[in-house]
N, C-alpha and C positions, 0 to 999 in steps of 0.2 A: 743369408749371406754370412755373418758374424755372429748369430744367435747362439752353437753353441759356448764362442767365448767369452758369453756376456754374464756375470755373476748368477750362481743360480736362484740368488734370492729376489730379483727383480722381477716384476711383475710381468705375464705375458704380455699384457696390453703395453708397456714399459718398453718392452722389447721389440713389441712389432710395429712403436712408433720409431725407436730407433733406426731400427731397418730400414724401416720406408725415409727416414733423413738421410740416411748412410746413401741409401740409392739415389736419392734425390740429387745431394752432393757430389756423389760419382758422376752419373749423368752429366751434369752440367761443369765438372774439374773434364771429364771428357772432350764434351763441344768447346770450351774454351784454348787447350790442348791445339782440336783439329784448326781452330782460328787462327791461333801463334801459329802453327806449320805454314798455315793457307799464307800467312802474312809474312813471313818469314822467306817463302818460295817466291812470294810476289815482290818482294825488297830484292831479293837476290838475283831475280830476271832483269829487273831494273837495274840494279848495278852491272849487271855482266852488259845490257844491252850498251849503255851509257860510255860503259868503258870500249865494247869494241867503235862504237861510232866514236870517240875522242880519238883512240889509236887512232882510226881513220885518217881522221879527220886532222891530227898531226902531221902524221905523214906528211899528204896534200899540203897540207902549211908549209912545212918545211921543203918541199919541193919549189915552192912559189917563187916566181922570176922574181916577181919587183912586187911595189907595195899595192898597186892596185888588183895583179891576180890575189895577192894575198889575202884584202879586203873582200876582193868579191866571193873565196872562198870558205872565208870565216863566216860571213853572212849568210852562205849557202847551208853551212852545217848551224844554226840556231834554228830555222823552221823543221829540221827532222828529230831534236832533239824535245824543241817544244813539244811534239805531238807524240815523244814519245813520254814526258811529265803527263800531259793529258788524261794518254789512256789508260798510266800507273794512275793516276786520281779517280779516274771510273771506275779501274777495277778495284780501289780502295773501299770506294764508295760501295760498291756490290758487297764487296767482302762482310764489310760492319754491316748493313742489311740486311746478309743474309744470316750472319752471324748473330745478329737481333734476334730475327725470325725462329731462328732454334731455340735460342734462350726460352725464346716465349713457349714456344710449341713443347719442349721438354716441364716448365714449368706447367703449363697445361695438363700434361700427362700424368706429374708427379703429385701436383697440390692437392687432388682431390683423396686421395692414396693417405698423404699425412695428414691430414685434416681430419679422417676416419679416424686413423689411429689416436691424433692427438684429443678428439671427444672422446674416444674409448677408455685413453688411460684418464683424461678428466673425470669420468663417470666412476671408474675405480678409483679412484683418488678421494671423490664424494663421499663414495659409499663405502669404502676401507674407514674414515672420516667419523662418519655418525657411527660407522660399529664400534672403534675406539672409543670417540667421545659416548654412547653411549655405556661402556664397558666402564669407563671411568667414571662418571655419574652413579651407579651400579656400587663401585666400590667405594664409591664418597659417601651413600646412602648408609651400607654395610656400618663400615666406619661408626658413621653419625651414630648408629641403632646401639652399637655395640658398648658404645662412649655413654650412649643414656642408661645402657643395659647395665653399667658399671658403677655408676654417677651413685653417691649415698644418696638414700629415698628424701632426706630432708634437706636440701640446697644449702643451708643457713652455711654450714660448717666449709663448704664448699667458697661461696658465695665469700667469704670471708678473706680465706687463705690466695685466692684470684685475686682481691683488693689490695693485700698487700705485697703479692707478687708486682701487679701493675703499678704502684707505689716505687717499690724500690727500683722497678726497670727506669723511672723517670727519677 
């Protein structure tokens, strides 16, 4: 996906756990996306429906002889508007279910993907690890050899100039 833009000194294994995040996080910024639309559409039926049964249902009020048509037509319009909160609650309910259900199933599909990748670059990381740490063991030995290689063969005069070096540091 993004692999060429990714510096070239990173490691393949580096890159191709990338990738496999980068998709994982697409994926799932996707499903969440289609959710807000689904929920979005679903708010917005429910207002438009809400609103024409109120229009309605005004009207009729405002038409009403006296206070008892009045009453009996305000009470008419609460059980159709109830059932219409209802089946918005059902289908909220579905919506976040199903909206779960993807989460999970996209997780499913992706985790085993980065998991791979993320031992692969672990294993590189190891093993990059002990060739360094080895490489610099290597030159610390070097070092050492070269320092005895150098050192006068009789300590004493050595051994001396060291004591009052560490002397005067304190």
């Amino acid at each position: 996906m993004f692999t060429n833009s990714i510096s070239p000194s990173f490691s393949p294994a580096l890159k191709s756990h990338l990738e496999a995040q980068c998709n994982f996080a697409t994926e799932l910024s996707r499903k969440l996306v289609d959710t807000a639309q689904q929920l979005s559409e679903l708010h917005l039926r429910l207002a438009q429906d809400l609103l024409q049964e109120w229009s309605s249902a005004s009207q009729q009020l405002l038409c009403a002889r006296d206070t008892g048509e009045f009453m009996s037509l305000a009470a008419a319009q609460l059980q159709p508007s109830s059932n219409k909160l209802q089946q918005y609650q059902q289908q909220l309910g579905n919506l976040v279910a199903n909206a779960n259900v993807e989460m999970n199933r996209t997780a499913e599909n992706h985790l085993p993907e980065a998991r791979r990748t993320a031992v692969a670059f672990a294993d590189e990381v190891v093993r990059k690890t002990a060739e360094e740490t080895e490489k610099a063991t290597q030159r610390q030995r070097e070092m050492i050899e070269r320092m005895h290689a150098t050192a006068p063969s009789n300590g004493a005069g050595r051994s001396r100039d060291t004591g009052r070096q560490s002397d005067q540091a304190h």
